[in-house]
C-alpha positions in Angstrom: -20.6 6.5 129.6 -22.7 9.6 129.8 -19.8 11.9 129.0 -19.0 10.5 125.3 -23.3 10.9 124.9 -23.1 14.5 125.5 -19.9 15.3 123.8 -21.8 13.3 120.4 -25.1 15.4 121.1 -23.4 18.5 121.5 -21.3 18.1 118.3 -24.3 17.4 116.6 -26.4 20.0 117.6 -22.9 22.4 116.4 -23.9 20.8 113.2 -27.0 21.3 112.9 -26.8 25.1 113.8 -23.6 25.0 111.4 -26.0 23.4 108.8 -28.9 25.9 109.6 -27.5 29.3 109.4 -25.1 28.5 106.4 -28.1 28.7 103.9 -29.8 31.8 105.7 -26.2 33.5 105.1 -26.6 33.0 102.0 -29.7 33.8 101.4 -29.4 37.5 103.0 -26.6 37.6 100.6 -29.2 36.9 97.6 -31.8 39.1 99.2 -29.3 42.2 99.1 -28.6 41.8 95.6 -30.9 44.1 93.0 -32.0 43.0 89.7 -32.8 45.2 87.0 -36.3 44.6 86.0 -37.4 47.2 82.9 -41.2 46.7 83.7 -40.0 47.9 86.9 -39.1 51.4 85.7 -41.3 54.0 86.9 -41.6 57.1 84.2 -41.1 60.3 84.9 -41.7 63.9 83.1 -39.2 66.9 83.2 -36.6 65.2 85.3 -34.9 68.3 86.6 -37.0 70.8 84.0 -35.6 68.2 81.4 -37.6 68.0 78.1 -40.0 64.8 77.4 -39.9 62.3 80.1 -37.9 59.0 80.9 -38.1 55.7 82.9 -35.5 54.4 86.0 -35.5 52.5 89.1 -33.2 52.6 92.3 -31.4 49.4 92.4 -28.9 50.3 95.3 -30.3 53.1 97.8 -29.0 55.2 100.5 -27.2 53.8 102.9 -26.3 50.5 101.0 -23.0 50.8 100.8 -21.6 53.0 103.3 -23.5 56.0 104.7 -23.0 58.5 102.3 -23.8 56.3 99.4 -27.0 58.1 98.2 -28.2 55.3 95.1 -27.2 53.5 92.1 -30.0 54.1 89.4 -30.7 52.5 85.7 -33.0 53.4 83.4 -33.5 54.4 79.5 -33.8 58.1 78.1 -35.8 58.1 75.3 -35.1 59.8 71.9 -35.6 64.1 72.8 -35.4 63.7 76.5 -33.4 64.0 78.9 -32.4 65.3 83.1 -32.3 69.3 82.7 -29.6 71.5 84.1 -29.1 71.4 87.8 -26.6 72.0 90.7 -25.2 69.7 93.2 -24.1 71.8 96.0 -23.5 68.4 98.8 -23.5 65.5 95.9 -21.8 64.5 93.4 -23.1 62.5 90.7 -22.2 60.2 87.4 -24.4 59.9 84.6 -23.7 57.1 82.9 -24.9 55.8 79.2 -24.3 52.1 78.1 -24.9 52.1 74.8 -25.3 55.1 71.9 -24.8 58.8 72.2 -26.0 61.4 74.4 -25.3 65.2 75.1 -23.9 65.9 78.5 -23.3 69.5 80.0 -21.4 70.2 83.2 -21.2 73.8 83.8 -23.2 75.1 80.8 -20.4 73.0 78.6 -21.6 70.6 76.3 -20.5 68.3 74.0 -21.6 64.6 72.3 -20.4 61.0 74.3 -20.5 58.0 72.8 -21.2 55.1 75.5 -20.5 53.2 77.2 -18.9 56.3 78.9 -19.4 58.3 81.5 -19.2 62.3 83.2 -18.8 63.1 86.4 -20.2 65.9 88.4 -18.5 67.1 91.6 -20.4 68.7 94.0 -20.5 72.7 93.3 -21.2 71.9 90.2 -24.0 71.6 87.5 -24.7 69.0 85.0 -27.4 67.7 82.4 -28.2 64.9 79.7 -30.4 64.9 76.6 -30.8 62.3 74.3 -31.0 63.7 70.4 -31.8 60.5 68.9 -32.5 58.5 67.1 -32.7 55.9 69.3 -33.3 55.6 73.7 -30.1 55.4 75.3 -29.8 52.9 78.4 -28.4 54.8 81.7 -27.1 54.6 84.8 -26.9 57.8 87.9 -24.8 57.2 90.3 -24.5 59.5 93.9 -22.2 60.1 96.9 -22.5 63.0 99.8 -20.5 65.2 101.5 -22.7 64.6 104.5 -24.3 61.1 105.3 -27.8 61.3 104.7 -28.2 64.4 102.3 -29.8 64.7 98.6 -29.3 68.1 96.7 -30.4 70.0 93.5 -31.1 73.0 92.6 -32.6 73.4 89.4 -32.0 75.7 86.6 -35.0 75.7 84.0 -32.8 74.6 81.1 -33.6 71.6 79.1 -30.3 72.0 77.2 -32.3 71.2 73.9 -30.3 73.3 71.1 -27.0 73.3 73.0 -23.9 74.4 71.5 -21.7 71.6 71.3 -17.7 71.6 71.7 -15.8 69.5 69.8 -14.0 68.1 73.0 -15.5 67.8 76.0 -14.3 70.3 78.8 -15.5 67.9 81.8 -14.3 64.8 83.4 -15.2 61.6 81.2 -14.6 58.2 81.6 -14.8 55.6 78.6 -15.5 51.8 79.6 -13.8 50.6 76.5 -12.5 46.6 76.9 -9.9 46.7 74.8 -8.1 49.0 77.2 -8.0 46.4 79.8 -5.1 44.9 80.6 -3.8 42.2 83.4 -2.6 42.8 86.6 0.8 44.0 86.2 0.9 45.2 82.9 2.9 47.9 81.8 3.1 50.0 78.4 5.8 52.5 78.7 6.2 52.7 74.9 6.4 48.8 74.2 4.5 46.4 72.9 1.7 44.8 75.4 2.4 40.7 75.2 -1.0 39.2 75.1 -2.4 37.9 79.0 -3.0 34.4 79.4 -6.2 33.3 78.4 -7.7 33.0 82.1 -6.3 36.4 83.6 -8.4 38.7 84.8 -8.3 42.1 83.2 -9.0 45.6 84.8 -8.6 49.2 84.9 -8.9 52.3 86.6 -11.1 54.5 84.8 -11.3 57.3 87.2 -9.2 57.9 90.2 -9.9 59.1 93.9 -8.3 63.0 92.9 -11.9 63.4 90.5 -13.7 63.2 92.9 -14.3 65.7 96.2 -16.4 62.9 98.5 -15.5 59.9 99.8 -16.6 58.4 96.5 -12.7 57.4 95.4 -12.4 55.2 91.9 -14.4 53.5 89.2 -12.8 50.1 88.2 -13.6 48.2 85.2 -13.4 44.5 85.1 -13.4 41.7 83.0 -13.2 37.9 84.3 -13.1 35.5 82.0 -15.0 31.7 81.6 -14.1 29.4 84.5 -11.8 32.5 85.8 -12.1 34.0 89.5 -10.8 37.4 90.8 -8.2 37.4 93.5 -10.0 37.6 97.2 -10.6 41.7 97.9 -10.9 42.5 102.1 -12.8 45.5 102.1 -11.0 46.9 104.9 -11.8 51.0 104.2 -13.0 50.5 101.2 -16.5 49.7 100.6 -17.8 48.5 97.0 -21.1 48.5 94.8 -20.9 46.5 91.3 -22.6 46.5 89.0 -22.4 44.0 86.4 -22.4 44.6 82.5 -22.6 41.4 81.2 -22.1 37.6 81.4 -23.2 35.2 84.6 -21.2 34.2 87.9 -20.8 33.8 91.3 -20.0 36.1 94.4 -18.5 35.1 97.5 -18.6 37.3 100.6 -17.1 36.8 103.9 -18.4 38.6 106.5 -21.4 39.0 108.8 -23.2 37.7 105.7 -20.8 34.8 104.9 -22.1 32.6 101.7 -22.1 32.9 97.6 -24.8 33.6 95.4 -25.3 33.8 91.8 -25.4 37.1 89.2 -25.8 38.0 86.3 -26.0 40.8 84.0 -28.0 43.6 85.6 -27.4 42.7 88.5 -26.2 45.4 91.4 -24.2 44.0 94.1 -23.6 46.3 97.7 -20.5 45.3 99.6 -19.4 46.5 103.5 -16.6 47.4 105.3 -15.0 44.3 106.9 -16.5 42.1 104.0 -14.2 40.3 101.9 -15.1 39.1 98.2 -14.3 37.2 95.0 -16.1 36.6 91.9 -16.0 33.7 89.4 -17.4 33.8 86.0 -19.2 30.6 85.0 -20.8 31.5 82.2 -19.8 31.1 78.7 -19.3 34.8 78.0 -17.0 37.0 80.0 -18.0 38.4 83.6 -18.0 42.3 83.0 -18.0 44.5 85.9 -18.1 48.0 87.4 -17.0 48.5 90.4 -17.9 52.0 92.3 -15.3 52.5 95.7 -16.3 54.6 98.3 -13.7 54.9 101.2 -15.2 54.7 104.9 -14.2 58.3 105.5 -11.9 60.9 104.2 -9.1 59.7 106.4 -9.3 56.3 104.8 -9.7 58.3 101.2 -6.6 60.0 101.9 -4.3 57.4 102.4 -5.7 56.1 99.2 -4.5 59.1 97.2 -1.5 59.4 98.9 -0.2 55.3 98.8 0.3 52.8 95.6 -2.9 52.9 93.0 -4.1 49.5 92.8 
């Protein structure tokens, strides 16, 4: 009789422990994601030798995604500032605008963007923003090294203010425009597009692991629709930060942090090698993403450039 005693108490003392770490998963899953708070912001004069003065917090720091992950920032830049003209000699860096219009240089070029959009800045090379007006522009800095661990500017004393503009941009720029979306397997080649069903997800690759020279490797844009989920992503060299756009959902990680919690826009999401992920939208709006891939190494970057794009 004693055996079928133990073999009930130790099933439901497996249950119990079952039971208890299920909702600390998930709540280390809820603890690592950022929200972005505005009253938050810390304000900061001549970013860089920049003119006037503008306000950001880190919502993703170094270290959060893979080692040479440096940060994901957001912020505003008020009407006649701006981040003055630097080099990255071991980073490279996005700026990224989410609404309006800014002036961005890279290499003493510069020329008007209209967000949401964004310009890259490979390591080597220099880069600024300034905001004409009339109105503050909502950003977002993103950051990758060469060498795990390492932040590095070197500043030129030029606000930019008065730049000559070109009419086209001579840098790298991505736009994050929706209607260029399209469902998994879609493919122009001259034809007409046939509308996706109304529950596919829609993506696209908005800039590719050739632009850039780290281990940073693509920028994804994503759009999930109400009541849709994205396919389950293992995260075997690839490690991911999102951030989301707009709309409310759910993600689900398995992993060393196992569980699901909820986001929303704002919201900026870390995610590890040997994690694996899917997000559902549960909101009545769209679930719009963007999703930063930085490869565990350059081996792992490599075979990325070299294989099928997803």
């Amino acid at each position: 009789m004693r055996h079928p005693f133990l073999l009930v108490v130790v099933v439901a003392i497996t249950l119990m422990r079952v039971s208890a770490q299920s909702p600390a998963a998930t709540g280390a899953l809820a603890q690592r994601i950022a929200h972005t708070d505005p009253a938050a912001y810390r304000a900061l004069s001549a970013v860089h030798g920049a003119a006037g003065s503008m306000s950001f917090t880190g919502l993703l720091n170094r270290g959060a995604v893979t080692p040479e992950f440096n940060f994901l920032h957001r912020g505003v830049i008020p009407a006649g500032s701006g981040i003055g003209h630097h080099f990255h000699n071991v980073v490279e860096e996005m700026f990224v605008i989410l609404d309006g219009e800014a002036q961005f240089t890279v290499d003493g070029r510069t020329a008007s963007v209209k967000g949401p959009a964004g310009v890259l800045c490979r390591t080597g090379h220099s880069h600024a923003i300034y905001n004409p007006g009339p109105a503050p522009v909502q950003w977002m800095n993103l950051n990758v090294s060469l060498v795990a661990g390492v932040y590095d500017n070197f500043d030129l004393g030029d606000t930019r203010v008065g730049a000559a503009l070109d009419a086209i941009p001579m840098f790298m720029t991505i736009r994050l425009d929706k209607s260029l979306l399209r469902a998994a397997g879609a493919r122009g080649r001259g034809a007409s597009i046939p509308p996706p069903p109304p529950n596919a997800v829609l993506s696209r690759r908005v800039a590719g692991p050739a632009m850039f020279s780290t281990t940073w490797s693509y920028i994804d844009h994503v759009l999930v629709p109400p009541g849709a989920s994205t396919p389950e992503l293992p995260h075997d060299g690839l490690a991911e930060a999102y951030y989301v756009f707009g709309g409310e959902g759910t993600i689900s990680v398995a992993g060393a942090e196992s569980g699901t919690a909820a986001v929303r826009a704002g919201d900026a999401i870390p995610v590890r090698i040997g994690e694996t992920t899917r997000f559902t939208s549960t909101g009545s709006a769209p679930l719009e993403l963007l999703v930063m891939g930085v490869a565990r190494d350059l081996a792992a970057k490599t075979q990325l450039l070299t294989g099928a794009q997803r």
